[in-house]
N, C-alpha and C positions, 0 to 999 in steps of 0.2 A: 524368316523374312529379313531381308538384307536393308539398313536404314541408312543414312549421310547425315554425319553433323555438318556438315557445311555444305548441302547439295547444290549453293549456285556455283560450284568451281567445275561441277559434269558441266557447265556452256562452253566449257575448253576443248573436248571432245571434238568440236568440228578442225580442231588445228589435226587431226588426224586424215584431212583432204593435200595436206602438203606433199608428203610421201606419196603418198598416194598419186597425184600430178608428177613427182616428180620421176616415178618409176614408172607409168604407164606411156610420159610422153616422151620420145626420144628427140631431143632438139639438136644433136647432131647432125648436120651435110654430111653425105656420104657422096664420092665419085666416081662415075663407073671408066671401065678400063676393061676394053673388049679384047680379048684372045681369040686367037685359033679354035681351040680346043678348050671349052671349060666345064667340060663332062665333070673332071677329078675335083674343081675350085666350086664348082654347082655342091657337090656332094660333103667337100669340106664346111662352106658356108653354112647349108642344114644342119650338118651335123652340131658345128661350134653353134647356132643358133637355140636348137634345143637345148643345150645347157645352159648358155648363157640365159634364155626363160629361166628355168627351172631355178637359178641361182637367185637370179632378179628377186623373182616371188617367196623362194624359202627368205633374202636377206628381208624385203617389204613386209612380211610377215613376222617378224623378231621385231623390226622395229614400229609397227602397229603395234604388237600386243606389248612392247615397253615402254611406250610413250600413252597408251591405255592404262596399264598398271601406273604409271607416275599419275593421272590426272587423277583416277580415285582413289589412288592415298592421298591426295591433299582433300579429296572431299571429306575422308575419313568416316570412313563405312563402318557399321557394325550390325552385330547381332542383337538384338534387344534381347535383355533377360526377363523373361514369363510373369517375374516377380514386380517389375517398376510400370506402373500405368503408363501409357503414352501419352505426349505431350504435345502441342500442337502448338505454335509461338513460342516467345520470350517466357523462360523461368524465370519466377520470382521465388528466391531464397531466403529466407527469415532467417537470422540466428540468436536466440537468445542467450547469451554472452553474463553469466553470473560473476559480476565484479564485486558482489557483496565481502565485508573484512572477513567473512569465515576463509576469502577465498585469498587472503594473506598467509594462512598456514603454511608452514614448509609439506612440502610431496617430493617425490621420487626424481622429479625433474626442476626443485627448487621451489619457489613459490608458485601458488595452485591457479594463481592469475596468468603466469609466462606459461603453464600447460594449457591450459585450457584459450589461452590466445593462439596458441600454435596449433592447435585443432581447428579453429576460429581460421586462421591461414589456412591450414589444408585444407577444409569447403571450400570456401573461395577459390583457390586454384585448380581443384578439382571439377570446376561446376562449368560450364561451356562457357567461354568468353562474352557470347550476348545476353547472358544470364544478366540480372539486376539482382542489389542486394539490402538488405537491412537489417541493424544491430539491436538488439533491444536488451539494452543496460540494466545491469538492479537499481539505478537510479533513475532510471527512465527519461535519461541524457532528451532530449527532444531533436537536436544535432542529428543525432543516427537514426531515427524515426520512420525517415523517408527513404524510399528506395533510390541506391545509386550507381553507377557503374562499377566495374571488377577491380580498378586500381584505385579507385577513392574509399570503398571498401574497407582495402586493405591499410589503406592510411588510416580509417579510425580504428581498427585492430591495435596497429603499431599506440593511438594516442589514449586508447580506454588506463583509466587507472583503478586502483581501489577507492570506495565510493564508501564512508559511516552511513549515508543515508538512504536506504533500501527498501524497494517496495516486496512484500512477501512472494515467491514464487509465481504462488497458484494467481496474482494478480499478470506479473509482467506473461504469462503463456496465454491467459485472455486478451492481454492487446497483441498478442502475438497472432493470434488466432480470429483479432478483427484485423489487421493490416494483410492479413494472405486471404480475406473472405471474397475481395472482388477479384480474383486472379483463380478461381477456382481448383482446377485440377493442375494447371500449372503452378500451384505455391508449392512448394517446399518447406519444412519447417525442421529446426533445428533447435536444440537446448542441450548446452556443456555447464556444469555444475559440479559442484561437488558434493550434490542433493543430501543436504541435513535430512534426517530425520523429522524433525519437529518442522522441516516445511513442504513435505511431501505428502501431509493430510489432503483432501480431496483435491488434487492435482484432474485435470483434464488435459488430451494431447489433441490435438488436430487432426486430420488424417496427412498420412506422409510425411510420420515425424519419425526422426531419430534422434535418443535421446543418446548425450555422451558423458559419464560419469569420467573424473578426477580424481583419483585417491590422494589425499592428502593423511599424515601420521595427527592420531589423537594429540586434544591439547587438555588440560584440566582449566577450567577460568568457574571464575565467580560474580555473579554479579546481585545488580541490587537492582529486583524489578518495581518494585512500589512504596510509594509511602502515603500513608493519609495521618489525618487528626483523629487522633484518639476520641475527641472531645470539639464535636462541629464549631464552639463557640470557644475563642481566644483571645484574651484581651492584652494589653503591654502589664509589665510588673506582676504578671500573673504564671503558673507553671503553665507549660505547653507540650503536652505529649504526643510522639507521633509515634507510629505502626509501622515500620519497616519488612519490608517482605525482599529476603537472600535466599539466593537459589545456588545450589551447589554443584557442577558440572564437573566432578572429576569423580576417582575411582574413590578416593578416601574420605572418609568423614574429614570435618573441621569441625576444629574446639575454637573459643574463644575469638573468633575474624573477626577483628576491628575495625568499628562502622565512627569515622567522622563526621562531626557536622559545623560545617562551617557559615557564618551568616554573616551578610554584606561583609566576607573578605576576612573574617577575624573566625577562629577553631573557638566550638561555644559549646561544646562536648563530643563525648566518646561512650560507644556501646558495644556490647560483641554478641557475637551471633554463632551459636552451635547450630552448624546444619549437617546430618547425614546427606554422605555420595549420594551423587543425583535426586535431591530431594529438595524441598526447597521450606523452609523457616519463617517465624516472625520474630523480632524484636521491637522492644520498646525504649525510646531514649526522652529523656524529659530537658528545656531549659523552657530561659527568661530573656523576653526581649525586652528591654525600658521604654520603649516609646512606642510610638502609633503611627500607620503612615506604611508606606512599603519597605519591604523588608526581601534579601537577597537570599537564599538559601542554598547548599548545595552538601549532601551526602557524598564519602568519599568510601572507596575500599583500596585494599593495598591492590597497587599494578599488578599485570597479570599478561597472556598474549593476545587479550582482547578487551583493550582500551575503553571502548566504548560505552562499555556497558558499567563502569568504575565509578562513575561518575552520575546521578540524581540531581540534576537542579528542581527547582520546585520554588514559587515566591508566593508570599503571605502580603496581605493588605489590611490591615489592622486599623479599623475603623476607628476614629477618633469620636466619631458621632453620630449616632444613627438616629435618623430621622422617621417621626411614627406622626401619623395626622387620625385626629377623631373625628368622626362625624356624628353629631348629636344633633338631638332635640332640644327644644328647649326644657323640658323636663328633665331631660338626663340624668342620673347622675354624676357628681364631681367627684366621685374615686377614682377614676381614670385619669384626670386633669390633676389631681393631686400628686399621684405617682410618679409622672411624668414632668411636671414642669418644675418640681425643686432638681430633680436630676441633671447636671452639668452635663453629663455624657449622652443626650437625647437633644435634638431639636426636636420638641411636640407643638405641632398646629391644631388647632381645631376650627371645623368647617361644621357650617350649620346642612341640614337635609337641605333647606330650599336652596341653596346654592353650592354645588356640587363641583368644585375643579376639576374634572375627568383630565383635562390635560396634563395635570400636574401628578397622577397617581405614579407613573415610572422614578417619580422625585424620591417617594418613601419605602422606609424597608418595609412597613407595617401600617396598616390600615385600620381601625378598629371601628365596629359599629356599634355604636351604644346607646340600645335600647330603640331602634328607631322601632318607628308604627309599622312602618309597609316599606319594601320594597320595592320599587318602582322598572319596569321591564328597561327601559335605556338604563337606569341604572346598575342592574344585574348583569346588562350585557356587557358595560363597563368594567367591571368588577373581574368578571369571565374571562376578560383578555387579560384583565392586568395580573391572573394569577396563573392564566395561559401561560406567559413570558415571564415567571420565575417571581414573583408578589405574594405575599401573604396577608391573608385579613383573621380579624378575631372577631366572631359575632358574640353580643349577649343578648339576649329578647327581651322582648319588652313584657313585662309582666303583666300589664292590664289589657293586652290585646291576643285576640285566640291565636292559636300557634305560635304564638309567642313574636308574632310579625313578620319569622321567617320562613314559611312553608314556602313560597317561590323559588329560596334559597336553597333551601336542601332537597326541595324536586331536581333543582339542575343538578344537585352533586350524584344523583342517586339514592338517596334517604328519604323518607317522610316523618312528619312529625305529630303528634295525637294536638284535636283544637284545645283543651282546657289539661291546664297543669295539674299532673299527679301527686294528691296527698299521702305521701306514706314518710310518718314524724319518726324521725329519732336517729334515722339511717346516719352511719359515718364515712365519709370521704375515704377512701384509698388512691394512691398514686401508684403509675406505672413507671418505676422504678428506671424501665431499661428506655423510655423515648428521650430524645439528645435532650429537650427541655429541663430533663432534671439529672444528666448525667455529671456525674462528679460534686451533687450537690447533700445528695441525704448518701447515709451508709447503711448495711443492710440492716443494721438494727433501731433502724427507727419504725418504733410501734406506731401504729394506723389509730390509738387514740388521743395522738397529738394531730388529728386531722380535725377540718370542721367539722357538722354536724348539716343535717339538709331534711326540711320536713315539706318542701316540695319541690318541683322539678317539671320540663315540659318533656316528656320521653321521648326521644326521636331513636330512629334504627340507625344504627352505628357498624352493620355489618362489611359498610365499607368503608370503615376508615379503621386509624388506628387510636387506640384507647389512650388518655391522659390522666383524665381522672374518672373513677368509678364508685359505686356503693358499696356497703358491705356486701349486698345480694348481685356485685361483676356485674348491678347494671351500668352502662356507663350516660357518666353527663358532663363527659369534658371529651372531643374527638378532633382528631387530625385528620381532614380530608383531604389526599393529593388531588389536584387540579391542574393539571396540565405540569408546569414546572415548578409551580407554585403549591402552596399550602390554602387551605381555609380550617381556623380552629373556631369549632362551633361548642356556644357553651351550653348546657341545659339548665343554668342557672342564673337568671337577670343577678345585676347586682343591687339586688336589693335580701333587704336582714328578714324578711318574712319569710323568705325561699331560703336561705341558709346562711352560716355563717362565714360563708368564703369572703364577702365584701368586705369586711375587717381584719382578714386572718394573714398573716404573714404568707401562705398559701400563693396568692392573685400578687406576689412581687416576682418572685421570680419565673411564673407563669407567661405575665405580659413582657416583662423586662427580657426574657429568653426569647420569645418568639422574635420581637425585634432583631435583637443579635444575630440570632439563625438566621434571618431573613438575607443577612450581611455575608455568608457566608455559602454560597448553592454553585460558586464558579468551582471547576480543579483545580486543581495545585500547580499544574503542568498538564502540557500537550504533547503529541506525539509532531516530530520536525516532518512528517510527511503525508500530514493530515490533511483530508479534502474537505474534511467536514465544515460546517460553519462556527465559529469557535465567539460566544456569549458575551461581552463583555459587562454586564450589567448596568452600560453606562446609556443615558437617552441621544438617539439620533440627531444629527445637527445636520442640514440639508447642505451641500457645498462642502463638507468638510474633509480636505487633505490629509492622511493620516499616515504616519510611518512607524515601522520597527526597527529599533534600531540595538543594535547589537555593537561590543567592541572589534569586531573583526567581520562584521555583515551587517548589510539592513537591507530593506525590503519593503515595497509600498503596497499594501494588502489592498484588496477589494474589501468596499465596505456595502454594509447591507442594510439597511431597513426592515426590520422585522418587529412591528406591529410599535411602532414607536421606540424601540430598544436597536442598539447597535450593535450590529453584529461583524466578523472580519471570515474572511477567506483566502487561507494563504496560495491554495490551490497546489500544497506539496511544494512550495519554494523553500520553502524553510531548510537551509543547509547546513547546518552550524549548530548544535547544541548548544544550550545557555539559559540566560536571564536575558528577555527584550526590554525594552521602555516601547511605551505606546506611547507616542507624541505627537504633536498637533504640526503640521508641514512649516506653515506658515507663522507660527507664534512661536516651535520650537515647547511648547507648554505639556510636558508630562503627566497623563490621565493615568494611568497605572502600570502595570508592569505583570509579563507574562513569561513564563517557561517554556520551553520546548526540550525535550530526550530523542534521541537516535529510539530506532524499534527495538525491545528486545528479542527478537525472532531470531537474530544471529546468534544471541549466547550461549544455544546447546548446540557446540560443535558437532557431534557426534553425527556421522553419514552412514548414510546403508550401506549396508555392507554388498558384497559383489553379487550373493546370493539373493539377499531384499532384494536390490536394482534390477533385476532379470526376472527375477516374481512378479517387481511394480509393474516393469515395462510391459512384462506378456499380459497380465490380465488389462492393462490399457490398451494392448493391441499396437506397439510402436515398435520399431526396431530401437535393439541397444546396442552402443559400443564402448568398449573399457579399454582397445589397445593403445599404442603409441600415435603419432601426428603423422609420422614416413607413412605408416600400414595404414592409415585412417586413411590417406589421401590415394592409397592404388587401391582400396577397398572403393571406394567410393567413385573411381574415376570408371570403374568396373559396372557399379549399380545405375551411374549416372548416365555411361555410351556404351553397356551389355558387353558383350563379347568385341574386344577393337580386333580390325581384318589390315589398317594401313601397312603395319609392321611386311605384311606376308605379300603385301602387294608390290611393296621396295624390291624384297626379297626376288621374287617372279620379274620386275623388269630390270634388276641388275640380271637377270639368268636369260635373260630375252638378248640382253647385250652381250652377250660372253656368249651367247649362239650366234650372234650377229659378226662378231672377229672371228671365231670357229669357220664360219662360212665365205666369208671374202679370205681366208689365210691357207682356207685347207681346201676349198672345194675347188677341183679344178675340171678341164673338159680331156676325155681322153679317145680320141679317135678314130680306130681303127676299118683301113681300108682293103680292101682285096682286088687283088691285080684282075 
C-alpha cells in the first residue's frame, strides 16, 4: 500500500486538464482553396492527418505522464514498512537528551554531549516537518518541556549544555512517558545516553521507543558519598567525630586518599581512606570547633574528571542552649528542677498540670513529665503531634497512683503497663551501652556493679521500643519509644528512693541531660540540590513570613509550609548550586540557620553498558536500539519514519517522459506514399 507525506500537493493533479485542452482543441483558422482536381490533396491531407493524430497523442501522453510523475514526487509517496504502526495526524516526538557531567567524558567523536546532540539533530531532521517536538534534559530544564516546532527544536539542541544537577534516568523517562500519554499512538519516544550502569536499574520504555547509546572511554574518579556523626550529640570545645563514606570507581585500589576538612573557610583536618577498585570504604576524622552557633563545613578529595562529586558540604548548628520545660504537680519531686536549673547550658521552665502551654511545646527540645496523676485525652493528643513533628518527652510515674498514671500513655505507643508496681529487691540496673544516650560516655569495661540497685518497678512491655536501661534479669525499665519523628522515653522507675536508687545516682545526669541534646540534633547534615521532598527545619511557623536561600553565587525563595505548627521548605528541585545556604527572613534580612545542599551521587560510577548489555537491556524491554553514527542514524530513521521513499523514481520516470517527448517532435515524422 502506497502512502503520501504530503498528500494535499495530489490537488495539483487537475493542472493535468491544460494539455489536455490544449492538444485536443485546435484554435487554428484554417482556409480553404478549391481546385479542379483534389482527388491527390484529399488523399495527401488524410494521410498527413493520421500521423499528425498519432504524434499529437504519443507527445500529450509523455507529457501527462511527466507532469504526473513531478506532482507525486512533491507529495512524496512511500511504502510503509510492516514494522512502524501507522499514524494518523501530527507526530509528537520526545527526546530525552542526557546532559548529565558523565556525559562530559571524551568519546570517539569528542565530548559525549556534541554526540549525543548530533543524534538529537538527526531525529529532528529526520522526522516529517509537521512533526512537533520536546527535549527532556537531566536537569529537567522546564524551557524544553513543551512541545515545539522543527526549527525551535533545533535551537534548544544547539543551547543544551552540561548540567551538575541531574535527575536519575529512570525519573526523566517517566515524564517522558506522561508528556507523549495524550498523543497516544502518535508519540514517539526517544532516549540518547550513555546509559551508566548504576542508572539503568528498573528503567521502563514507552512503547515506540528507540533507545540511542554513546560510547564514551572509561574514566577512574573518586568520590565522597556520605558523611554523618559518629556520635548524634556535639557540643563546641568538645571532640567531634564523623563517618565518612569513599567510593572507589577505578580499576585500582587506593592507599592512603586524602580526605580534607575544611570549616567556615579555614583546613581544620585530614584523613585518608584505603578503598579497593570499585568498592566503597569508611573513614573516621575527628576535630574541635570553639564555639556554638552555625558552623560551615565542607569535605574535600583530590580533583579528578568528575568534579562534582569532590566536594561534601554539610553544616552543623551547635546549640548553645537547649531548652527542656517540666510539667509537674505539685507534689513532684525537685530532682529534675535541680538538674536543670543550676546548668548554664539549658533554659528549664516548669509548668504546672493545671495549666498546660500546648502552644509553646514546638519551643522545647524536651519535655519531661514528672510524676503526674493522669493523663488527660487533649493532653495526650498534644503530646502526640508534638512528637509526631520531631519532640521528645521523658515520662516518670507517679508511684502512688495504679499504672503508675501512665497506662493512656503507653496504650497510644503500643505497650501496656501492669496496675500495682512489681516487688522483686536487690535487682541491678544495666545500661545499653550501644543507644546514642550513652554513646562515647562509659567504656566497655565498666562493670554493672557501679549501677543502681531497684527493688521495685511498674513493668510495662517494651517489645516495641528500644532498651536504655535494664535489670540484671534483661527486664527493661528504662525504653525509647519512636513516635512519629520523635522519641517518648518512658521510665519504670518514679523518682523516688523507695523504688530505686537511680534518683540520686549519677546515672539520671547524663540520661535527662542527653535526651535534651539529642532532641537538638534529628535535622541532616545536608540535602540533596534536587530534592522534592519537604525539607524540616525545626524551626516554628510564623504566618506571613518571607523566607530566602541565599547562597554566594545563587539564592532562591523556597515555598514554605505549615506542618502541624513546625516550618517546613520545599525547594521543588531549584536548588542549582551545590553549597552552604543561609535561611534568612526577606524582610529583616535576620539569619535563622543554615542548610546544605550536594549534586546526586548517581553520576559517579561512570561505568556504561557495554554494547552487549544495551542490546540485552533494550530487547528484554522490547525497544529498538541504536549505537551507529548521526549521518546512518538520520537515513536509518528517515527509512523507519516514510518506509520505502518512491519520489526519487518518480523524477527519474518524468525526466524519461521528457526525453520521449524531444525523441517524438525530432524524430517522428509522416511518410506518405502514393500510387499513380
Amino acid at each position: 500500500m502506497i502512502a503520501f507525506q504530503q498528500a494535499s500537493v495530489l490537488w495539483a493533479l487537475w493542472l493535468l486538464a491544460i494539455p489536455i485542452v490544449i492538444h485536443l482543441f485546435n484554435f487554428r483558422r484554417y482556409k480553404k482553396i478549391i481546385f479542379t482536381k483534389v482527388d491527390f490533396l484529399t488523399q495527401i491531407e488524410q494521410s498527413s492527418q493520421t500521423g499528425n493524430v498519432l504524434k499529437k497523442r504519443l507527445i500529450l501522453l509523455s507529457r501527462l505522464l511527466a507532469l504526473s510523475a513531478l506532482i507525486l514526487a512533491f507529495a512524496q509517496p512511500y511504502i510503509p514498512l510492516k514494522s512502524v504502526n501507522p499514524r494518523k495526524g501530527q507526530t509528537s516526538v520526545s527526546i530525552v537528551l542526557d546532559n548529565s557531567y558523565s556525559m562530559n567524558l571524551p568519546g570517539t567523536e569528542g565530548p559525549l554531549l556534541e554526540a549525543a546532540k548530533n543524534r538529537a539533530r538527526a531525529i529532528v531532521n529526520a522526522s516529517d516537518r509537521s512533526s512537533q517536538f520536546n527535549i527532556i534534559t537531566a536537569d529537567l530544564n522546564a524551557e524544553y518541556l513543551h512541545f515545539t516546532n522543527q526549527a525551535t527544536c533545533l535551537q534548544w539542541i544547539d543551547a543544551i549544555k552540561i548540567t551538575e544537577n541531574s535527575f536519575p534516568q529512570k525519573q526523566l523517562l517517566s515524564v517522558q512517558a506522561n508528556s507523549l500519554k495524550p498523543y497516544g499512538n502518535n508519540g514517539v519516544a526517544y532516549c540518547i545516553s550513555d546509559f551508566q550502569s548504576a542508572q539503568t536499574q528498573n528503567l521502563m520504555a514507552t512503547e515506540s521507543s528507540i533507545w540511542i547509546k554513546v560510547n564514551g572511554s572509561n574514566s577512574s574518579n573518586f568520590a565522597i558519598d556520605t558523611v554523618a556523626l559518629s556520635n548524634p550529640i556535639i557540643q563546641a570545645n568538645q571532640a567531634i567525630e564523623l563517618t565518612i563514606g569513599v567510593s572507589n570507581y577505578s580499576n585500582e585500589n587506593s592507599q592512603d586518599l586524602p580526605i580534607e576538612l575544611w570549616v567556615d573557610g579555614k583546613p581544620k583536618g585530614v584523613a585518608s581512606a584505603t578503598v579497593n577498585r570499585f568498592a566503597k570504604a569508611n573513614t573516621n576524622l575527628q576535630f574541635v570547633v570553639e564555639t556554638g552557633g552555625i558552623h560551615y563545613c565542607e569535605l574535600r578529595l583530590p580533583g579528578d574528571q568528575m568534579p562534582t562529586d569532590d566536594r561534601l558540604y554539610f553544616t552543623l548548628n551547635l546549640n548553645q542552649t537547649y531548652s527542656v520545660a517540666s510539667i509537674e504537680q505539685s507534689n513532684s519531686p525537685n530532682n529534675i528542677r535541680a538538674l536543670f536549673s543550676n546548668n548554664p547550658g539549658f533554659d528549664f521552665k516548669v509548668y504546672s498540670s493545671n495549666s498546660i502551654p500546648y502552644q509553646s511545646f514546638a519551643d522545647h527540645d524536651l519535655i519531661l513529665l514528672n510524676q503526674l496523676d493522669k493523663i488527660e485525652t487533649g493532653f495526650l493528643s498534644e503530646l502526640l503531634r508534638y512528637m509526631g513533628s520531631g519532640g521528645s518527652i521523658m515520662v516518670f510515674p507517679q508511684p502512688n497512683q495504679p499504672f503508675g498514671g501512665y497506662k493512656a500513655l503507653l496504650n497510644s505507643l503500643g505497650s501496656d503497663v501492669k496496675e500495682a508496681a512489681v516487688i522483686n529487691p536487690q535487682l541491678t540496673l544495666d545500661i545499653a551501652k550501644e543507644h546514642p544516650l550513652f554513646q562515647g560516655i562509659f567504656n566497655q569495661n565498666t562493670q554493672s556493679k557501679q549501677w543502681p540497685q531497684v527493688q521495685r518497678y511498674f513493668a510495662f512491655n517494651s517489645q516495641a521500643a528500644r532498651p536504655i536501661l535494664q535489670l540484671s534479669d534483661k527486664t527493661v525499665v528504662f525504653a525509647d519509644f519512636k513516635q512519629g519523628k520523635g522519641h517518648c522515653y518512658v521510665s519504670a522507675l518514679p523518682l523516688d528512693n523507695s523504688f530505686s536508687e537511680l534518683p540520686n545516682h549519677a546515672l539520671i545526669v547524663p540520661i535527662c541531660l542527653r535526651a535534651a541534646m539529642l532532641a537538638a540534633y534529628q535535622l541532616p547534615l545536608y540535602y540533596q540540590c534536587n530534592t522534592l521532598s519537604n525539607i524540616e527545619t525545626g524551626l516554628p511557623f510564623q504566618a506571613e513570613q518571607s523566607l530566602i536561600l541565599q547562597h554566594p553565587n545563587y539564592q532562591m525563595m523556597p515555598e514554605v509550609i505549615n506542618n502541624n505548627g513546625q516550618l517546613c521548605l520545599n525547594t521543588n528541585g531549584e536548588i542549582k548550586t551545590a553549597g552552604s545556604y543561609n535561611l534568612s527572613t526577606k524582610q529583616a534580612d535576620t539569619k535563622l540557620m543554615a542548610l546544605a545542599f550536594n549534586f546526586d551521587r548517581s553520576e559517579s560510577d561512570t561505568r556504561a553498558l557495554s554494547d552487549q548489555a544495551f542490546d540485552e537491556l533494550t530487547e528484554r524491554l522490547g525497544v529498538k536500539s541504536y549505537l551507529g553514527s548521526a549521518e546512518a542514524l538520520q537515513a536509518q530513521l528517515s527509512k523507519l519514519e516514510n518506509g520505502k521513499p518512491l519520489w526519487k523514481w518518480l523524477i527519474l520516470f518524468s525526466l524519461l517522459c521528457l526525453l520521449i517527448e524531444i525523441l517524438l517532435i525530432r524524430f517522428f515524422k509522416n511518410h506518405v506514399k502514393l500510387s499513380a
